[in-house]
C-alpha positions in Angstrom: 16.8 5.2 0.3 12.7 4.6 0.4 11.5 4.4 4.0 9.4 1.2 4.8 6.5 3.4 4.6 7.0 4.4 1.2 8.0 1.1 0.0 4.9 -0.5 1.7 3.0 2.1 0.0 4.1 1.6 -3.5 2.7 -1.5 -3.3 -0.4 -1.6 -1.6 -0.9 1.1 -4.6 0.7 -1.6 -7.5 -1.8 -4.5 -6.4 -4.9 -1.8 -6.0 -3.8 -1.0 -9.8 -4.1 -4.2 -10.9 -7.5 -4.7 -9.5 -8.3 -1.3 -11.5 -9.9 0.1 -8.7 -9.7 3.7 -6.9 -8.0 4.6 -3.9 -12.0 5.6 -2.7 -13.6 2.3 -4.0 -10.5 0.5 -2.0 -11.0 2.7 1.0 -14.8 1.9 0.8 -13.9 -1.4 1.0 -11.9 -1.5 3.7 -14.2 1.1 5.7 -11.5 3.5 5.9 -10.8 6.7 4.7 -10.1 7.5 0.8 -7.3 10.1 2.4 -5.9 7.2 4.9 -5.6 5.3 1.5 -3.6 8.0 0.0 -1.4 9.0 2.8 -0.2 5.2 3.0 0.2 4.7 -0.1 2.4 8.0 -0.7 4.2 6.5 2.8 3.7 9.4 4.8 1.3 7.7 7.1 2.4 4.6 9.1 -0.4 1.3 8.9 -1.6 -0.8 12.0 -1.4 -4.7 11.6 -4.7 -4.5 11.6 -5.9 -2.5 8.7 -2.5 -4.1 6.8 -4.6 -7.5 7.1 -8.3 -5.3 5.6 -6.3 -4.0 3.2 -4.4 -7.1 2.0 -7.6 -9.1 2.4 -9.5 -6.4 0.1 -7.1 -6.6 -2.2 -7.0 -10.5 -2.4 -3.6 -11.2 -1.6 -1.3 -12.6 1.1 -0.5 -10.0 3.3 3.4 -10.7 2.8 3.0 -9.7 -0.5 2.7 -6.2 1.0 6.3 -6.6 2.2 8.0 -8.0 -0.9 10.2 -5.1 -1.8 11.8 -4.5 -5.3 15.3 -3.8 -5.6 16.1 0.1 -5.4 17.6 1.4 -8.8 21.2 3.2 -7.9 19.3 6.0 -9.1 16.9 6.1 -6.0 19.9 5.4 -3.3 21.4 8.6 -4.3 
């Protein structure tokens, strides 16, 4: 089972694909750094409130969009 982090991650990195923009361009928006984008994206670095709100804000959602999780396949529980 996916962590929180990881599952956050994959999407802040679904909505930054359907803007078609970088994890750098992203990070540039945001003012943070293009490696803080990657690490929480790949879930291995856990996110303040605070940069969850830049980042949803950049990325022109709601910021519980960010928390909407997909169902795990049986695949990924094993």
């Amino acid at each position: 089972m996916k962590t929180i982090c990881e599952r956050f991650g994959k999407n802040v990195k679904k909505y930054r694909s359907k803007l078609a923009i970088s994890q750098e361009e992203l990070a540039s928006r945001c003012e943070l750094h293009r490696t803080y984008i990657s690490a929480v994206e790949r879930g291995v670095r856990s996110i303040s409130l605070k940069n969850i709100e830049i980042i949803a804000t950049e990325l022109n959602i709601d910021i519980y969009k960010l928390f909407l999780f997909e169902e795990e396949s049986i695949e990924e529980k094993k």
